[in-house]
MARBA-616646 format. One record per atom (N, C-alpha, C, O, CB): residue number from 1; atom name; z, y, x. Coordinates in pm, whole numbers, plus 50000, padded with zeros to 5 digits. Glycine has a CB too. Example, Ala and Ser with C-alpha at 12.3 -4.5 7.8 and 13.67 -1.06 7.14 Angstrom:
residues 2
ATOM    n  atom      z      y      x
ATOM    1     N  50780  49431  51319
ATOM    1    CA  50780  49550  51230
ATOM    1     C  50780  49670  51320
ATOM    1     O  50846  49668  51424
ATOM    1    CB  50905  49553  51131
ATOM    2     N  50708  49775  51285
ATOM    2    CA  50714  49894  51367
ATOM    2     C  50787  50003  51290
ATOM    2     O  50804  50114  51341
ATOM    2    CB  50572  49940  51408
//
This chain:
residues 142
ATOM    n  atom      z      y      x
ATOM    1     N  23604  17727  08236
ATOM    1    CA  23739  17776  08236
ATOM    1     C  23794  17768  08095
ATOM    1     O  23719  17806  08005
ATOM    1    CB  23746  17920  08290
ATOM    2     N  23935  17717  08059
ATOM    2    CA  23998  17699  07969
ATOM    2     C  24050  17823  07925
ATOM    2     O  24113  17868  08021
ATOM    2    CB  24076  17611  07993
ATOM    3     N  24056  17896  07839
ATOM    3    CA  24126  17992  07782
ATOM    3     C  24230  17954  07666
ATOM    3     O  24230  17846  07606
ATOM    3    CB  24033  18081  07739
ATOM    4     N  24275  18008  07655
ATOM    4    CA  24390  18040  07473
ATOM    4     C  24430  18162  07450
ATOM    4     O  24453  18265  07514
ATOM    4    CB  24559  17966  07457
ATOM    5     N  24433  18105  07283
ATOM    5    CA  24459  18240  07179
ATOM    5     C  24566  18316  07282
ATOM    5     O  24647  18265  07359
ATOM    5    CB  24543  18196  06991
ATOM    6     N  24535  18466  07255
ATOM    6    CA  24623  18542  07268
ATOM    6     C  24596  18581  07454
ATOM    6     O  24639  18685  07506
ATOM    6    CB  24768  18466  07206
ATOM    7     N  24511  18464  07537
ATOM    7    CA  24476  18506  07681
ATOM    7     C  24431  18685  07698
ATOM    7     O  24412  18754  07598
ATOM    7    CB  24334  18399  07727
ATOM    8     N  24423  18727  07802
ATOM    8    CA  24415  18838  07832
ATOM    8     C  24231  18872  07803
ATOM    8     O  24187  18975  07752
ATOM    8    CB  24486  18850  07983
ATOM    9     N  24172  18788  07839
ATOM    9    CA  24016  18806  07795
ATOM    9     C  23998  18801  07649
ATOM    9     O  23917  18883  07606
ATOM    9    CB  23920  18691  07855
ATOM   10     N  24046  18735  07574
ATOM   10    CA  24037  18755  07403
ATOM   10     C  23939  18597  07395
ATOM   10     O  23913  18565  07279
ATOM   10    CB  23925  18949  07330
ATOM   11     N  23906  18536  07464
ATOM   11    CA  23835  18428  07455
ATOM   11     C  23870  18313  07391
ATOM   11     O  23894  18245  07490
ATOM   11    CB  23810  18400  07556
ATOM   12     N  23893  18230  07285
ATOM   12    CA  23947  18107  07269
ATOM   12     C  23866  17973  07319
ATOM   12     O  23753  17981  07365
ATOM   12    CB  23974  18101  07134
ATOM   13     N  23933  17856  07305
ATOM   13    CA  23915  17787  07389
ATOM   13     C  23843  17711  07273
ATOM   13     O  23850  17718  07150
ATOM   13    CB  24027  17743  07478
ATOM   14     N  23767  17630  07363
ATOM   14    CA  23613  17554  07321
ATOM   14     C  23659  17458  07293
ATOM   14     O  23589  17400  07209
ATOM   14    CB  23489  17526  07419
ATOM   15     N  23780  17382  07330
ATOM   15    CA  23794  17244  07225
ATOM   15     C  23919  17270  07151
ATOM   15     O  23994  17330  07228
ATOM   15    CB  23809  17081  07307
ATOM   16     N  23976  17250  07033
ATOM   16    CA  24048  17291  06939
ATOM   16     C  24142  17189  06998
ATOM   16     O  24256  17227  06972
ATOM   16    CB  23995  17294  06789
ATOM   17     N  24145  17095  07054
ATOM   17    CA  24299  17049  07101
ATOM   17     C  24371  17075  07161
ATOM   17     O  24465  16997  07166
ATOM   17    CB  24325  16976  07138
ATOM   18     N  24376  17206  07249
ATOM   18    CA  24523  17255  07306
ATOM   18     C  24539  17330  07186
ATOM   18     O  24629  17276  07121
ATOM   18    CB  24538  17350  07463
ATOM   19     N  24491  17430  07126
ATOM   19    CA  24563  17526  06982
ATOM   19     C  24654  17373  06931
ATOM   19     O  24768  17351  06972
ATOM   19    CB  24398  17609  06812
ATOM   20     N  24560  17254  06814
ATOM   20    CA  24675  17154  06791
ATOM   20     C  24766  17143  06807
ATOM   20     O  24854  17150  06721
ATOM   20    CB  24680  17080  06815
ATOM   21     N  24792  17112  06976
ATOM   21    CA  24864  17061  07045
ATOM   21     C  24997  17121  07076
ATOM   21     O  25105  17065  07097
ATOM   21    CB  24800  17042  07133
ATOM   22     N  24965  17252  07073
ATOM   22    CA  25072  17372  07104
ATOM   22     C  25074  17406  06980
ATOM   22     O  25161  17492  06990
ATOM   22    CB  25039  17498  07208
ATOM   23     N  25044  17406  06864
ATOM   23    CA  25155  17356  06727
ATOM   23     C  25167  17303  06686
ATOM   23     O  25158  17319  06564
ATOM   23    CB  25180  17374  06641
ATOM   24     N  25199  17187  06736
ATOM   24    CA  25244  17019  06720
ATOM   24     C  25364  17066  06824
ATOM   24     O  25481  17033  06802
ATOM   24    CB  25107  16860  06785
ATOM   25     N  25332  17133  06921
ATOM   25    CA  25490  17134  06981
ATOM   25     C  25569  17231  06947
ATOM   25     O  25691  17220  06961
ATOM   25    CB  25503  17140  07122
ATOM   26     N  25496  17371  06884
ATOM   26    CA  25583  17454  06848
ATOM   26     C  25668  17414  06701
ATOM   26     O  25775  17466  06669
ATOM   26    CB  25508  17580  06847
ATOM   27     N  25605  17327  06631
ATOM   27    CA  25711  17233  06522
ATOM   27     C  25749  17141  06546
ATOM   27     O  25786  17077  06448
ATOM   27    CB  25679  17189  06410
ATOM   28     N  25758  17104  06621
ATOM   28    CA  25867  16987  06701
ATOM   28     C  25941  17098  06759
ATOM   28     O  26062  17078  06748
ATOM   28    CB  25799  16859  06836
ATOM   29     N  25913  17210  06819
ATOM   29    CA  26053  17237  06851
ATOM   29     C  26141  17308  06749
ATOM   29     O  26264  17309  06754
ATOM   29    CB  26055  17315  06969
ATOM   30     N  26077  17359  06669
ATOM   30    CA  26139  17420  06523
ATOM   30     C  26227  17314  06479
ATOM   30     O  26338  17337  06430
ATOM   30    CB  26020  17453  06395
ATOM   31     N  26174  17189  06497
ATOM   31    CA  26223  17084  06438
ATOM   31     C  26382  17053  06448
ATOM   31     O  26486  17050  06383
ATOM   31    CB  26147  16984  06487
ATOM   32     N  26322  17029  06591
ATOM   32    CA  26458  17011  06688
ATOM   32     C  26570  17107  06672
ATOM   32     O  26685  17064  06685
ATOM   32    CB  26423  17024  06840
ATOM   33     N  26551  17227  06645
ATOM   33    CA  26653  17346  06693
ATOM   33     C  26729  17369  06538
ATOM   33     O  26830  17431  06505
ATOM   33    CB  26557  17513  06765
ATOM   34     N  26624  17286  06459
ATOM   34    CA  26710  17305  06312
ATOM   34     C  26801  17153  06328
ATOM   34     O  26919  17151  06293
ATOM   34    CB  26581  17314  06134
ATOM   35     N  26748  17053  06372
ATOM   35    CA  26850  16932  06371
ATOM   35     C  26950  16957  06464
ATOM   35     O  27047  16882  06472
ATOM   35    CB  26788  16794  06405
ATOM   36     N  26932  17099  06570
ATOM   36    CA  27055  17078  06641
ATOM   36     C  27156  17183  06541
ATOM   36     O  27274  17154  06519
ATOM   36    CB  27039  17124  06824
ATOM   37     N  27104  17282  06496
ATOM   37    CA  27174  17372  06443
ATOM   37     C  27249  17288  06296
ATOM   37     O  27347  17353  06261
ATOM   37    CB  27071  17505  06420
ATOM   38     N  27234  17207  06237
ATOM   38    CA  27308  17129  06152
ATOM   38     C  27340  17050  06148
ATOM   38     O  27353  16991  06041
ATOM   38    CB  27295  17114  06086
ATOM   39     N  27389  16973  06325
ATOM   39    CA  27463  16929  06363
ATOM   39     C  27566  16982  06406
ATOM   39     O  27679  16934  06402
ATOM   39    CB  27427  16881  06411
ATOM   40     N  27525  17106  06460
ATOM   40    CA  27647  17173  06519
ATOM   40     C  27741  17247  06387
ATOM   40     O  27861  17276  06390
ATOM   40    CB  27589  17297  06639
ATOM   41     N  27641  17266  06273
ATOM   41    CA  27746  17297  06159
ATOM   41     C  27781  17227  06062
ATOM   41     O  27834  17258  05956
ATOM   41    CB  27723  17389  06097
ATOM   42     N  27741  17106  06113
ATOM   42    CA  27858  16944  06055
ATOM   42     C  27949  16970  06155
ATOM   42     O  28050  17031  06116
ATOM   42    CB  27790  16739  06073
ATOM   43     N  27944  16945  06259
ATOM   43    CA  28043  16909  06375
ATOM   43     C  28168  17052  06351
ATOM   43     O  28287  17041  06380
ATOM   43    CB  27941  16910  06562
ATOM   44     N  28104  17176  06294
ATOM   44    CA  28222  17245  06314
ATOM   44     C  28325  17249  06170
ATOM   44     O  28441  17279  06142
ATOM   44    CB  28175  17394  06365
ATOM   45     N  28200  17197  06099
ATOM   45    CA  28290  17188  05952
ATOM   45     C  28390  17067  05955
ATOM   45     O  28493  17064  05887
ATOM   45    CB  28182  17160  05809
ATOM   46     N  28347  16959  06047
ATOM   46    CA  28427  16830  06033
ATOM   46     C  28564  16882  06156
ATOM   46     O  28672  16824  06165
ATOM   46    CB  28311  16660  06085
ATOM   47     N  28528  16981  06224
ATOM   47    CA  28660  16981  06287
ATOM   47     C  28750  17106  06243
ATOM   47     O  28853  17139  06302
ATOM   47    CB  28639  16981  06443
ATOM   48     N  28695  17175  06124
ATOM   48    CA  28776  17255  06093
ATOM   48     C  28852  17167  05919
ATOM   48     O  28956  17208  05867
ATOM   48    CB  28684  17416  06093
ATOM   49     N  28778  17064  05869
ATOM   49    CA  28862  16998  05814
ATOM   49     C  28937  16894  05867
ATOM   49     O  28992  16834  05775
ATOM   49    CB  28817  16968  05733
ATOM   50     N  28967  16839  05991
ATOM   50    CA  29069  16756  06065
ATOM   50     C  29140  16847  06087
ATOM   50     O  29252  16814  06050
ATOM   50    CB  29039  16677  06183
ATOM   51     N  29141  17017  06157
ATOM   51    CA  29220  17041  06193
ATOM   51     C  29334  17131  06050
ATOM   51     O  29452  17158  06069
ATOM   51    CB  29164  17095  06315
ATOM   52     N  29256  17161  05919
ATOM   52    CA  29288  17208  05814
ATOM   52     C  29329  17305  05865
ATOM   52     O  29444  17317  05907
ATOM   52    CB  29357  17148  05734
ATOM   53     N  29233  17401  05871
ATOM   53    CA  29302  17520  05940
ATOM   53     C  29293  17605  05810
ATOM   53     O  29324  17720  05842
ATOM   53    CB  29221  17590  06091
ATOM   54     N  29266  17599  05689
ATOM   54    CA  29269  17701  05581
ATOM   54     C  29424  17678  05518
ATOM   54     O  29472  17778  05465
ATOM   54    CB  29134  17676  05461
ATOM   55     N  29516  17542  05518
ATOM   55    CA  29536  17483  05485
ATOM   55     C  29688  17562  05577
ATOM   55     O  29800  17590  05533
ATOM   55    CB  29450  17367  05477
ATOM   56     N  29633  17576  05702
ATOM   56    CA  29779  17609  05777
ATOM   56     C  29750  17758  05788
ATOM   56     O  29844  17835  05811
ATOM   56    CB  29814  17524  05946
ATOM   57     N  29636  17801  05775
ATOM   57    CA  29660  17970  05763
ATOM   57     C  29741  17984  05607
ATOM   57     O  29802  18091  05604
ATOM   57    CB  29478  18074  05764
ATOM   58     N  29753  17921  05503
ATOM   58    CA  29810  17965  05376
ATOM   58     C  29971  17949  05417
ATOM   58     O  30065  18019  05381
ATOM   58    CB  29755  17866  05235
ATOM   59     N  29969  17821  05513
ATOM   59    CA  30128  17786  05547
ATOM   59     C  30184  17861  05618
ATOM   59     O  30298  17894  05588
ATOM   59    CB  30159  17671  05609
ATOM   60     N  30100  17932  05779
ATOM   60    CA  30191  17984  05811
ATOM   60     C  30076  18091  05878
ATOM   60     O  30010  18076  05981
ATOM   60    CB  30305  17899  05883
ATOM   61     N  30078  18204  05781
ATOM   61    CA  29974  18335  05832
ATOM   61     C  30036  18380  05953
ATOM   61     O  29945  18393  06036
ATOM   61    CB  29961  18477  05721
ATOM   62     N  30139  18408  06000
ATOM   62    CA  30177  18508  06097
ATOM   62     C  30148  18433  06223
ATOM   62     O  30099  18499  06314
ATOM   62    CB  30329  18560  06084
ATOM   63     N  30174  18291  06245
ATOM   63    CA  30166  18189  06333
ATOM   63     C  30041  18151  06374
ATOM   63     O  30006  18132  06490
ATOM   63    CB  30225  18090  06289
ATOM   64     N  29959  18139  06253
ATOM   64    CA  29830  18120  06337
ATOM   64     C  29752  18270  06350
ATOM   64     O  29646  18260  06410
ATOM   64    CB  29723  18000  06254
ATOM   65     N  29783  18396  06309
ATOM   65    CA  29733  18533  06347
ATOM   65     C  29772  18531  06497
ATOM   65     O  29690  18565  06582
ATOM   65    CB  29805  18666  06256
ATOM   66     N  29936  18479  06543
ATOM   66    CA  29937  18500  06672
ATOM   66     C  29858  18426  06753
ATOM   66     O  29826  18465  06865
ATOM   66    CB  30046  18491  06711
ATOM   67     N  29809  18279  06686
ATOM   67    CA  29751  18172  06788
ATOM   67     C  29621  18264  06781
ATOM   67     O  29600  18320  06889
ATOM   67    CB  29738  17982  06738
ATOM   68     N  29549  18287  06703
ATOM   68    CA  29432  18368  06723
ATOM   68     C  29391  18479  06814
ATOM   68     O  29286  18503  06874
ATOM   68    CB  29418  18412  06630
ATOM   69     N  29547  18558  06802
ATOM   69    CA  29504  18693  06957
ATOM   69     C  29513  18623  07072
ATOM   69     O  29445  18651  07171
ATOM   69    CB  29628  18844  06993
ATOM   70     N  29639  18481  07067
ATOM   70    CA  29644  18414  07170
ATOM   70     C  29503  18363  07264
ATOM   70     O  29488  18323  07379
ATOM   70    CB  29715  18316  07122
ATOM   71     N  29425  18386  07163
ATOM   71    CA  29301  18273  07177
ATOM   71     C  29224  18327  07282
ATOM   71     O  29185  18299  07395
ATOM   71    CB  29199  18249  07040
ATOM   72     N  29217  18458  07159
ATOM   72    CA  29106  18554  07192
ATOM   72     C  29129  18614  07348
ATOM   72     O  29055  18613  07446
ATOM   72    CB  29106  18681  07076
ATOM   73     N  29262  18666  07326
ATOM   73    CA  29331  18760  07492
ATOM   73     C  29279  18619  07575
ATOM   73     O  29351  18639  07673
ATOM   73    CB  29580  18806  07514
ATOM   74     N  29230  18530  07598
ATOM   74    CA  29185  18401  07707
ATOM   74     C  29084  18424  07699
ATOM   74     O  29008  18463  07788
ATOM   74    CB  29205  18248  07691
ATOM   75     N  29061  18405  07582
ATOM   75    CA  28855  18371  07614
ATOM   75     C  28835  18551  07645
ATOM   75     O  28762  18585  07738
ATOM   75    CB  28709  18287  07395
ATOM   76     N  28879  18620  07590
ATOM   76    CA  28852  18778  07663
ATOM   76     C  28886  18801  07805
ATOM   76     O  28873  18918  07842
ATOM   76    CB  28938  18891  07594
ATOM   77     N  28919  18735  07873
ATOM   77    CA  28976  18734  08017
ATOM   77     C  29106  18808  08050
ATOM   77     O  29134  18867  08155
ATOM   77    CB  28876  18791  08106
ATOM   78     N  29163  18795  07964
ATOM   78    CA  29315  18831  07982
ATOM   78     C  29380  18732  08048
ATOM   78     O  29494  18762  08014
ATOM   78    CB  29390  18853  07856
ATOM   79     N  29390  18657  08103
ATOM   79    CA  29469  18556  08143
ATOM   79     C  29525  18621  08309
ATOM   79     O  29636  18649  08354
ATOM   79    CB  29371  18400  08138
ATOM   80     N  29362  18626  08374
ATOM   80    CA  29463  18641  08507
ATOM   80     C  29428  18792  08560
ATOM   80     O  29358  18812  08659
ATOM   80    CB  29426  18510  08646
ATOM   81     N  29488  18893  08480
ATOM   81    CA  29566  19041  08488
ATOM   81     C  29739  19057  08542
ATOM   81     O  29832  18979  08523
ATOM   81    CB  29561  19101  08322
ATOM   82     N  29736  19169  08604
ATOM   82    CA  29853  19213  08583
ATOM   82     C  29927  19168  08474
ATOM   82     O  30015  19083  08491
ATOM   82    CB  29846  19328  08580
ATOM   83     N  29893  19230  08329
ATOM   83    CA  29983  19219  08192
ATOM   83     C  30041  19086  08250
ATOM   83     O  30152  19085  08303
ATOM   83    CB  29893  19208  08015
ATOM   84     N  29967  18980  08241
ATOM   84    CA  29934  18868  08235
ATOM   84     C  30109  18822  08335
ATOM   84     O  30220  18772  08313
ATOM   84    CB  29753  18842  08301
ATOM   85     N  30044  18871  08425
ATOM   85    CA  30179  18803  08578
ATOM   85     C  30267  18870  08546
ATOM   85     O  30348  18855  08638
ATOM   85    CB  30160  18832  08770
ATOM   86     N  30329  18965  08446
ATOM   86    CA  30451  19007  08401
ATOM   86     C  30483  18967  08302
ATOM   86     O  30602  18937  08287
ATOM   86    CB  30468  19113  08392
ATOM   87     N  30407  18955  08217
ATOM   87    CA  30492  18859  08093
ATOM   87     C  30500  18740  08158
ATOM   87     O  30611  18688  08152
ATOM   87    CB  30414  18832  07932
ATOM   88     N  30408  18676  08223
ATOM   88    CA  30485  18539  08294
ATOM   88     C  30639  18561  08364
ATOM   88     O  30752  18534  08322
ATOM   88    CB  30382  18483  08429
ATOM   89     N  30607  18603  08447
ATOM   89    CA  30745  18619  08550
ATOM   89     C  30871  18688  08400
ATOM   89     O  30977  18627  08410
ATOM   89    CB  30701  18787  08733
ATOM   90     N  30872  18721  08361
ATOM   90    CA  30984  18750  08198
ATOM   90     C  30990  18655  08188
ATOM   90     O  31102  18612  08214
ATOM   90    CB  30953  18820  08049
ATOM   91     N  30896  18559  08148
ATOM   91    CA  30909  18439  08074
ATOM   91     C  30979  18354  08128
ATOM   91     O  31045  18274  08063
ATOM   91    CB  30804  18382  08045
ATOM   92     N  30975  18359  08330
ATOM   92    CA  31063  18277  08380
ATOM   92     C  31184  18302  08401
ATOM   92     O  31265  18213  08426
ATOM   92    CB  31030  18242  08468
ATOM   93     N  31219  18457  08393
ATOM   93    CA  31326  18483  08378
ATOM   93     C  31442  18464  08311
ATOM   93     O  31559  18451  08350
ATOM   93    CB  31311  18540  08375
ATOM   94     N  31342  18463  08100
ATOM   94    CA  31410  18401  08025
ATOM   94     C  31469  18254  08009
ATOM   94     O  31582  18228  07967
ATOM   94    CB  31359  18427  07954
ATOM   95     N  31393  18182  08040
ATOM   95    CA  31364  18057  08071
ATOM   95     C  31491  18015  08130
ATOM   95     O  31577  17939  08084
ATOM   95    CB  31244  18042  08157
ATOM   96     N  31486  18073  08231
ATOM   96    CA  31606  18013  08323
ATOM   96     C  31728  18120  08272
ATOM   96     O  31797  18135  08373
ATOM   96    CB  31568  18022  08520
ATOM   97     N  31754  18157  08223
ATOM   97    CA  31872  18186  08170
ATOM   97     C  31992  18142  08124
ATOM   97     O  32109  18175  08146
ATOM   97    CB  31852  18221  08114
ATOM   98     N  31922  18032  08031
ATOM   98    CA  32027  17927  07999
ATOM   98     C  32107  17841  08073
ATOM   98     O  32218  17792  08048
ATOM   98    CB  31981  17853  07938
ATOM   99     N  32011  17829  08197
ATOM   99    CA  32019  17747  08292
ATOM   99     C  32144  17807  08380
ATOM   99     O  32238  17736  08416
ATOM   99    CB  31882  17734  08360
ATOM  100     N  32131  17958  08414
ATOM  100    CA  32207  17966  08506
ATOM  100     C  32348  18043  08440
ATOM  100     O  32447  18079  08504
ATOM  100    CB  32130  18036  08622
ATOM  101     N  32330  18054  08316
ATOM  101    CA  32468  18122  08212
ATOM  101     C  32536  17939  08239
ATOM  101     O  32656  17929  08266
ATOM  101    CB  32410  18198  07963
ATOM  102     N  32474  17844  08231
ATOM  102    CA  32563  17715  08205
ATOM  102     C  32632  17711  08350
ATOM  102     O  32755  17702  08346
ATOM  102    CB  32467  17559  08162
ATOM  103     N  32579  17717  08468
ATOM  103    CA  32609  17736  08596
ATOM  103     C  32732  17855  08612
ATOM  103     O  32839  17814  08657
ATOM  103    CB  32472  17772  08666
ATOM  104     N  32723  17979  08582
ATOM  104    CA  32836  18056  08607
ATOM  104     C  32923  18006  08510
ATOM  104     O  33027  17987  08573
ATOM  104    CB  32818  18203  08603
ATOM  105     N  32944  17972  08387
ATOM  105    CA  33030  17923  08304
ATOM  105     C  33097  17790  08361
ATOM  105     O  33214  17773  08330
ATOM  105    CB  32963  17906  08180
ATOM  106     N  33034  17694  08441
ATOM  106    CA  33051  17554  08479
ATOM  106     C  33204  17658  08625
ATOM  106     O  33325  17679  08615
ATOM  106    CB  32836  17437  08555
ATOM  107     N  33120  17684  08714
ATOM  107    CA  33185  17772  08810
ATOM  107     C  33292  17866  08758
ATOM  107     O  33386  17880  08837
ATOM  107    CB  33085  17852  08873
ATOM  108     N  33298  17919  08668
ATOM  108    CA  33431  17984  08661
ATOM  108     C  33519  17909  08555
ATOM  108     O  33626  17969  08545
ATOM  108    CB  33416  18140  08622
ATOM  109     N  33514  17808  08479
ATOM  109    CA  33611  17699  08457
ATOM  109     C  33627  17685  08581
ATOM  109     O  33711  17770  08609
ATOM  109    CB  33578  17571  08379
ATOM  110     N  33594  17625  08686
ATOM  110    CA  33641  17514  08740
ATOM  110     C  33765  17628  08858
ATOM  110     O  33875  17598  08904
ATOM  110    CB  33487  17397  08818
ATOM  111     N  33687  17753  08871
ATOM  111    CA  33828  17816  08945
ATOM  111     C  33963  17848  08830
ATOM  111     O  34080  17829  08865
ATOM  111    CB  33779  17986  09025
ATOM  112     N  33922  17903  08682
ATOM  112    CA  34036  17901  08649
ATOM  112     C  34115  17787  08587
ATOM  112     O  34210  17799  08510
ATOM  112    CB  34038  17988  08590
ATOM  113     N  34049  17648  08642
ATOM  113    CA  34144  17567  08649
ATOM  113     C  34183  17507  08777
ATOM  113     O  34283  17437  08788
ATOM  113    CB  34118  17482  08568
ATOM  114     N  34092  17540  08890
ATOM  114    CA  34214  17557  09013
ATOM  114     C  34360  17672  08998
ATOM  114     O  34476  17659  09036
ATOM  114    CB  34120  17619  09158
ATOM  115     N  34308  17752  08945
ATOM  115    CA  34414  17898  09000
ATOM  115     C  34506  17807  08881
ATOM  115     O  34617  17781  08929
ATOM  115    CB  34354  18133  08961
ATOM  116     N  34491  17758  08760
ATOM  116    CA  34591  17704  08667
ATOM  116     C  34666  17607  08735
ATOM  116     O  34785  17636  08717
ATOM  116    CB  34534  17645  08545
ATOM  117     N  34653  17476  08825
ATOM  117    CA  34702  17378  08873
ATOM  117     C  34738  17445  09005
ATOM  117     O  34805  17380  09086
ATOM  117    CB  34616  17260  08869
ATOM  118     N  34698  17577  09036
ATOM  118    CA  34809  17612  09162
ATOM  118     C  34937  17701  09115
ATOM  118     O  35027  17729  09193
ATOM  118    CB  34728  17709  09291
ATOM  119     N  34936  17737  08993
ATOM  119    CA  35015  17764  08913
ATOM  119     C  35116  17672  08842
ATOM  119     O  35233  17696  08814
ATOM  119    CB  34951  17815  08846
ATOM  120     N  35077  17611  08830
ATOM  120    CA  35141  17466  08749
ATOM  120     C  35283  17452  08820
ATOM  120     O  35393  17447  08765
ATOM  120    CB  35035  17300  08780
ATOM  121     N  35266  17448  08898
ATOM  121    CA  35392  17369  09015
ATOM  121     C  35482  17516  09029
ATOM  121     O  35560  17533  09123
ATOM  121    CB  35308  17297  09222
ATOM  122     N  35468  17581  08961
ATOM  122    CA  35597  17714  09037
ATOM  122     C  35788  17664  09014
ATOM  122     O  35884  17685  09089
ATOM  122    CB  35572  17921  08907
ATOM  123     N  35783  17616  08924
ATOM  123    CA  35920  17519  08953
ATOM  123     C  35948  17469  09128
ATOM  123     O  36031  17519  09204
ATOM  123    CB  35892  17356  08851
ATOM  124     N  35855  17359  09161
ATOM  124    CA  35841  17347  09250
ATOM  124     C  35841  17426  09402
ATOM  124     O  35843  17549  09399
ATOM  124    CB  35782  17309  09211
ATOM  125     N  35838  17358  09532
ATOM  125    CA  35818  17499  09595
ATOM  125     C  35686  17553  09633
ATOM  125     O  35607  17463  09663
ATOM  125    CB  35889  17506  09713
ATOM  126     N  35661  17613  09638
ATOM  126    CA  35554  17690  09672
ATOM  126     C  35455  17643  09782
ATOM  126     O  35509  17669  09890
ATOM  126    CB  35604  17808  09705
ATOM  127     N  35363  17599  09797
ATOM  127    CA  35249  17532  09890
ATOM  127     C  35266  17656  10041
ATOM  127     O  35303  17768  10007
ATOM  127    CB  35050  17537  09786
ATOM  128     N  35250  17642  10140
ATOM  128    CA  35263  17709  10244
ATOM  128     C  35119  17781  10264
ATOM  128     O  35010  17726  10244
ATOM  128    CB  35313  17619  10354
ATOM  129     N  35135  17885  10299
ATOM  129    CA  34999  17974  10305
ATOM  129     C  34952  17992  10403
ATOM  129     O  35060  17986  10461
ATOM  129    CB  34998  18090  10268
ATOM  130     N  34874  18012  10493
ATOM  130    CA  34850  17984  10609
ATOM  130     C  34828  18125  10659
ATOM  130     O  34763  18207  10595
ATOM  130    CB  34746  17885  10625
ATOM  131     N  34893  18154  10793
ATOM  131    CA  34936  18253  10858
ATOM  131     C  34823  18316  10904
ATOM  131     O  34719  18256  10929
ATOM  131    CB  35024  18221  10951
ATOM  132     N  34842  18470  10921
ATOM  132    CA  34661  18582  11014
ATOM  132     C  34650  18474  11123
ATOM  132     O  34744  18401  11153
ATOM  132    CB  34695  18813  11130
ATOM  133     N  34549  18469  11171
ATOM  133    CA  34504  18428  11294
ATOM  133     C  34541  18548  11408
ATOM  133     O  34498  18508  11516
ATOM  133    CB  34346  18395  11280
ATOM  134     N  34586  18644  11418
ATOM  134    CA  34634  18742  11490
ATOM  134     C  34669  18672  11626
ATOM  134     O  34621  18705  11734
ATOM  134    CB  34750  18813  11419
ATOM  135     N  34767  18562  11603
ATOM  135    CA  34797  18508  11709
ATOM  135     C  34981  18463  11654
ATOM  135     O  35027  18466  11541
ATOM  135    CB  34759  18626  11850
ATOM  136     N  35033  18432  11753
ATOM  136    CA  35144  18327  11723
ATOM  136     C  35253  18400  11644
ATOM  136     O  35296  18512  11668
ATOM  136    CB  35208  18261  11863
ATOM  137     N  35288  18328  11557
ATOM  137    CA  35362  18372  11473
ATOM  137     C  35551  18370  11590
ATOM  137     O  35589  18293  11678
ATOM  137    CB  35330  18256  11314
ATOM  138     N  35611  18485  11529
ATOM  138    CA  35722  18551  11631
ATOM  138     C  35846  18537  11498
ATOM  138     O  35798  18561  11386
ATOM  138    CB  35677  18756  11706
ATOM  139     N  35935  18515  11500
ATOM  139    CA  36068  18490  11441
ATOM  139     C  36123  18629  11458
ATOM  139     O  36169  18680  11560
ATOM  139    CB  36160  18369  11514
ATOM  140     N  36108  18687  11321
ATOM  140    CA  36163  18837  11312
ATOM  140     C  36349  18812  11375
ATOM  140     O  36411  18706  11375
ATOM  140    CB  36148  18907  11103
ATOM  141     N  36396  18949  11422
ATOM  141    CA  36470  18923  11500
ATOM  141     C  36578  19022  11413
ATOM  141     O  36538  19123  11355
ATOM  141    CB  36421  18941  11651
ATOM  142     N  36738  18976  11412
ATOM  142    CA  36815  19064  11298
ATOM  142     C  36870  19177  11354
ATOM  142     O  36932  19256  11284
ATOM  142    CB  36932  18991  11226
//
């Protein structure tokens, strides 16, 4: 029976090549976890100098402080809350605002320049107005 250091019987094992072997792999993986770890802190240094973010925090502190809570309130799971579906729905509210101030403005030109061109003509005679539907109109009598 094979044993290793540290087995529950206290026994080590009779040929010295699994101990080797299992630290030959425990520095290979040391190895590995340091070549990943300074890759990953090239990779974050090279994308925090493309994106010059020291560079635009001096330019514009308040702007990227907001992109930052922005960030954070997401990756914290703020996104799909209540808060969340009310500042949206505001947002569409505002949004379309412009939209529909141009719409009532478009609409009330266009009546007070009907009511102006039915005005226009008062020299003229007067357009005929069209009678209640009550029923037939009767010739007042003197």
């Amino acid at each position: 029976m094979t044993t290793y250091p540290g087995d529950a019987s206290g026994r080590v094992s009779s040929t010295g090549d699994e101990g080797r072997g299992l630290g030959q792999k425990v520095d290979h993986l040391g190895a590995d976890a340091q070549r990943l770890f300074t890759d990953a802190r090239d990779a974050a240094s090279e994308l925090g100098q493309s994106l010059d973010l020291r560079g635009r925090v001096e330019r514009n502190p308040y702007g990227m402080m907001a992109a930052a809570l922005g960030v954070g309130y997401v990756l914290g799971g703020g996104l799909f809350t209540p808060l969340t579906a009310r500042v949206l729905r505001l947002g569409m509210k505002l949004a379309a605002l412009p939209f529909v101030k141009d719409e009532l403005i478009g609409m009330a030109e266009a009546a007070v320049q009907g009511y102006q061109t039915g005005r226009g003509g008062q020299g003229q005679q007067a357009p005929a107005r069209a009678t209640p539907a009550s029923g037939p109109s009767r010739p007042e009598s003197a």
